[in-house]
C-alpha positions as CSV (number, residue, x, y, z in Angstrom):
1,X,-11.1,-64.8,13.4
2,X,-8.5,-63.0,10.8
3,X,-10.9,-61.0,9.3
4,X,-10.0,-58.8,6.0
5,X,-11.9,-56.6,3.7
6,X,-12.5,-56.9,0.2
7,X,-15.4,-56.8,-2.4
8,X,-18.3,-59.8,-2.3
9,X,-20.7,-60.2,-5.4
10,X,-22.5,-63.1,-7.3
11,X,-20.4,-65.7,-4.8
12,X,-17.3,-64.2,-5.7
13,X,-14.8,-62.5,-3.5
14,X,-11.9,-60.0,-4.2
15,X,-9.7,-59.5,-1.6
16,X,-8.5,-55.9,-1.7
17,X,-5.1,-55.0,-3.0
18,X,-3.8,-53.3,0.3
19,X,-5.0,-56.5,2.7
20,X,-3.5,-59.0,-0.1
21,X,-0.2,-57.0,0.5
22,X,-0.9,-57.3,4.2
23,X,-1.5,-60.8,4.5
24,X,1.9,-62.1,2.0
25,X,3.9,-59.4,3.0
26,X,3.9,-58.3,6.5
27,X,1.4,-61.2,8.1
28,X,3.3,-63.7,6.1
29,X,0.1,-66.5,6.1
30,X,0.2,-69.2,4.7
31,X,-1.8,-70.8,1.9
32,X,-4.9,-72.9,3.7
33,X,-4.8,-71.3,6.9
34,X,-8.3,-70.1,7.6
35,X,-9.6,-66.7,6.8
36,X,-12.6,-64.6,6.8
37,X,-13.9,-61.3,4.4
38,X,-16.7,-58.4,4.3
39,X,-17.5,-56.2,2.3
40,X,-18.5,-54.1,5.1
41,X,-22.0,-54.2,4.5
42,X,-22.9,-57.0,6.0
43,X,-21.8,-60.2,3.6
44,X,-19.4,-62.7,4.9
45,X,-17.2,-65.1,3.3
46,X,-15.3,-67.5,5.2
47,X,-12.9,-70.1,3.8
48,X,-9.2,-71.2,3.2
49,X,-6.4,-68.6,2.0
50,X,-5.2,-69.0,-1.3
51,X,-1.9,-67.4,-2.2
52,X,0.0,-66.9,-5.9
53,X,2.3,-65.5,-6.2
54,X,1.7,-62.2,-4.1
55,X,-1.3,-62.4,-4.6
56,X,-4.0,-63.4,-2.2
57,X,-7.3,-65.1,-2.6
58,X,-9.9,-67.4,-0.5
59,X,-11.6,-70.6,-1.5
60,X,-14.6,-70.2,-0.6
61,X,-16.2,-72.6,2.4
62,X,-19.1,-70.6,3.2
63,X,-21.0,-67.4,2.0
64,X,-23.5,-65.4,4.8
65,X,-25.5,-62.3,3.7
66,X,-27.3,-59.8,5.1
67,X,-25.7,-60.3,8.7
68,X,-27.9,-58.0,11.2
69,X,-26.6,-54.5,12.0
70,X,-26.7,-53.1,15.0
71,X,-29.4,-51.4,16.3
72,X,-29.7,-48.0,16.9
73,X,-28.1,-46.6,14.4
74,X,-25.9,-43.2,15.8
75,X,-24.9,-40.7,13.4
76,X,-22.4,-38.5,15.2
77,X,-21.1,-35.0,13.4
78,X,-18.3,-33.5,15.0
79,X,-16.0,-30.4,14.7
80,X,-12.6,-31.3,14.0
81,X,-9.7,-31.3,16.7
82,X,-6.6,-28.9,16.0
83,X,-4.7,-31.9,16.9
84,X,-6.1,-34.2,14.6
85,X,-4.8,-37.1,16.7
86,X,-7.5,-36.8,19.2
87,X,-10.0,-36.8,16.4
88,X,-8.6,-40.2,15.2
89,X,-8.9,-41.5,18.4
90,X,-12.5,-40.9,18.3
91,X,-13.2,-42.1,14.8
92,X,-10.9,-45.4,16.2
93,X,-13.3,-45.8,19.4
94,X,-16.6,-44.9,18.0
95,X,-16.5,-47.1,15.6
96,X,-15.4,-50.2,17.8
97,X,-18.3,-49.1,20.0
98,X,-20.5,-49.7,16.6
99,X,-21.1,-46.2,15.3
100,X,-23.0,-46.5,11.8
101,X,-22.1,-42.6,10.5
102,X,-19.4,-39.5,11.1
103,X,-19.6,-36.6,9.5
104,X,-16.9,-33.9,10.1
105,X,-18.2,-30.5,10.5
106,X,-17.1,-27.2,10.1
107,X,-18.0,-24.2,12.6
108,X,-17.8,-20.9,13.6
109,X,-14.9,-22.2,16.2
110,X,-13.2,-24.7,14.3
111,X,-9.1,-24.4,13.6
112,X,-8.3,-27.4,11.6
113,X,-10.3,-26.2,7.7
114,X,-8.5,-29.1,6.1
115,X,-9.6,-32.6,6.9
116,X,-7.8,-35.8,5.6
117,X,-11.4,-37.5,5.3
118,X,-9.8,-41.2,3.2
119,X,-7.4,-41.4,6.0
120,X,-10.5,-41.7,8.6
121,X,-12.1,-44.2,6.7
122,X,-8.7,-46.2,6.3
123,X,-8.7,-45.8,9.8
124,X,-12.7,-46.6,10.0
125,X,-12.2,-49.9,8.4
126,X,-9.4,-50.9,10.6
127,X,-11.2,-50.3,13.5
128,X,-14.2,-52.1,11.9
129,X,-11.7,-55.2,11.3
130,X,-10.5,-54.9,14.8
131,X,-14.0,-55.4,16.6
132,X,-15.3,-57.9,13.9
133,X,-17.6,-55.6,12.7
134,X,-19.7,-57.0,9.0
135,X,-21.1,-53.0,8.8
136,X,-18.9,-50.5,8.3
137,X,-19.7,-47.4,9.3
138,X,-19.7,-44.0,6.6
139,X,-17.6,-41.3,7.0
140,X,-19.1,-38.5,5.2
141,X,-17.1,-35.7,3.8
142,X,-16.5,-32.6,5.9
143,X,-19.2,-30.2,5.5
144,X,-20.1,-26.9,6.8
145,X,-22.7,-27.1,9.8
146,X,-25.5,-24.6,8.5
147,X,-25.1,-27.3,5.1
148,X,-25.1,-30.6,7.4
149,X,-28.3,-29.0,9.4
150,X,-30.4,-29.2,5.3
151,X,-30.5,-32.8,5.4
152,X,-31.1,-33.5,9.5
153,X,-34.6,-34.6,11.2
154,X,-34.6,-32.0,14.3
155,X,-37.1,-35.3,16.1
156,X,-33.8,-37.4,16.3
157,X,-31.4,-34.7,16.5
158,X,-29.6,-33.6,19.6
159,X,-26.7,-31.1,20.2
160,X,-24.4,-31.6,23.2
161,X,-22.8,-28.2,24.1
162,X,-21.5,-26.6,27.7
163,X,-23.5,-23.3,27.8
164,X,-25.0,-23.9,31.5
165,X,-27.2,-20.8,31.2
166,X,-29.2,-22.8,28.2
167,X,-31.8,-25.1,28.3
168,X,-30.3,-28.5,27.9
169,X,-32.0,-32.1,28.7
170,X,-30.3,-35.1,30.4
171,X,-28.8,-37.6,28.1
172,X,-30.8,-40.2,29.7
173,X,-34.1,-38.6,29.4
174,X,-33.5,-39.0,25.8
175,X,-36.1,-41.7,24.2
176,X,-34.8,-44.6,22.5
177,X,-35.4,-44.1,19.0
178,X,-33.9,-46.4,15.7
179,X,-31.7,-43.6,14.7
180,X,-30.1,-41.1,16.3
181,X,-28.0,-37.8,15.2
182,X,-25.6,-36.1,18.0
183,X,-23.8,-32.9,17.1
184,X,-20.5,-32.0,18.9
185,X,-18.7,-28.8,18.6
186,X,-14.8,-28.1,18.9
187,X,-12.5,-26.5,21.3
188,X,-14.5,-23.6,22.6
189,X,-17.9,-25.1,21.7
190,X,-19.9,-23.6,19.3
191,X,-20.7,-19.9,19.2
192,X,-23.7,-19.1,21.0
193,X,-25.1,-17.7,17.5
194,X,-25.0,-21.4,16.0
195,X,-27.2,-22.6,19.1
196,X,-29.5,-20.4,18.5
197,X,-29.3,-21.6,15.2
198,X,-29.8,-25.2,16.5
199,X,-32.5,-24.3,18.5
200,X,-34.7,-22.4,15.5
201,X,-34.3,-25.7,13.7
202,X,-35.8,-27.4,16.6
203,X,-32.2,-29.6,17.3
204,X,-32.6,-29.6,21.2
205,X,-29.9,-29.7,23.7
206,X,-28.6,-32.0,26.0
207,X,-25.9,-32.2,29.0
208,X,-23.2,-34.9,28.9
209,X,-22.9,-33.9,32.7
210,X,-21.1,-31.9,35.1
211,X,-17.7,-32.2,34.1
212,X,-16.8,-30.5,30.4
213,X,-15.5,-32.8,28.0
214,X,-12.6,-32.5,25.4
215,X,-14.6,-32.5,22.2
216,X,-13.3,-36.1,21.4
217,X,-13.9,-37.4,24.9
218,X,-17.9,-36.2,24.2
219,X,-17.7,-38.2,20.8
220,X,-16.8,-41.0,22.9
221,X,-18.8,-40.8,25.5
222,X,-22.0,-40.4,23.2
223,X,-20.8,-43.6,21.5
224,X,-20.1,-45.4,24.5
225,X,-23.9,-44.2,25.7
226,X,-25.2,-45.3,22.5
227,X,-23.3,-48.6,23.1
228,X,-25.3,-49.5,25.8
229,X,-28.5,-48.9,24.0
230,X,-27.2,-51.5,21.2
231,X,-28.9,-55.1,20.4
């Protein structure tokens, strides 16, 4: 399936600029060959590429809306990497793993204040593309974490940090519930003053295991987790 991404209303479909330049320019297609878009919230065109000029369009064969999303939804908010590289790779892998949400917060800890938040949705929606996904996941702005915490339920809410000497529950004990919210701190975890922060908002705790995880490889992991929940 070549799948692209463009904008789907009233049985009409516009292809957006940067994947028309794609498909003439650099996938060099041809007019007729086969070819699917979403809008990324779950409508789906399929049909035959049309191409004039440099410009690229579909006849339409067949319109679906409404396609099932996956189920649960996971909402991961995590502190951003000083090497933003590793943060893209978790944005990349979450959302292949069908991750509906990331939000990048700011903490006590964090290095990296300035966050390139439209790059991380390009990179969302080519992920999304990738691993034929008809829901595209949001990428919220960044915000700081006493600000994310206003608009959280603390009864799906759950903060994965490595201070053994806390009370934390296993991953696995967790219930399965529709939505989900998982908070990850950066390089140092959070300060022991944000989890008692946490914890007087009722966000509990929970282990990711023995081993201590990069902050990206715990994004990962809690998608990957999540993954395995999915229908």
């Amino acid at each position: 399936m070549k799948l692209f991404y463009g904008h789907i209303a009233d049985n009409k479909v516009i292809i957006n600029d940067e994947e028309q330049q794609h498909i003439v320019k650099v996938l060099r297609m041809k007019a007729g060959e086969d070819i699917y878009v979403t809008d990324g919230k779950g409508n789906l065109a399929s049909g035959k590429l049309v191409i004039e000029g440099k410009k690229a369009g579909i006849e339409i064969a067949e319109m679906k809306e409404n396609l099932p999303d996956f189920t649960p939804k996971l909402h991961i908010a995590i502190a951003p990497t000083k090497n933003i590289d590793r943060i893209e790779f978790f944005v990349e892998k979450a959302v292949e793993m069908g991750i509906s949400d990331i939000t990048i917060i700011i903490t006590e800890k964090t290095e990296r204040k300035i966050i390139n938040v439209d790059k991380l949705r390009k990179q969302s929606i080519a992920a999304s593309k990738q691993s034929l996904r008809f829901h595209f996941p949001v990428i919220n702005d960044a915000i700081k974490l006493t600000d994310f915490l206003k608009n959280t339920d603390p009864e799906n809410t759950f903060v994965a940090h490595c201070h053994e000497n806390l009370e934390r529950i296993d991953l696995n004990h967790i219930p399965k519930m529709e939505q989900i919210t998982f908070l990850i701190g950066p390089e140092g975890d959070f300060s022991e003053k944000e989890i008692s922060f946490l914890a007087d908002n009722n966000i509990k705790a929970v282990s990711l295991g023995n081993q201590r995880l990069r902050t990206e490889t715990a994004g990962v992991f809690v998608a990957a987790w999540n993954y395995n929940k999915m229908i």
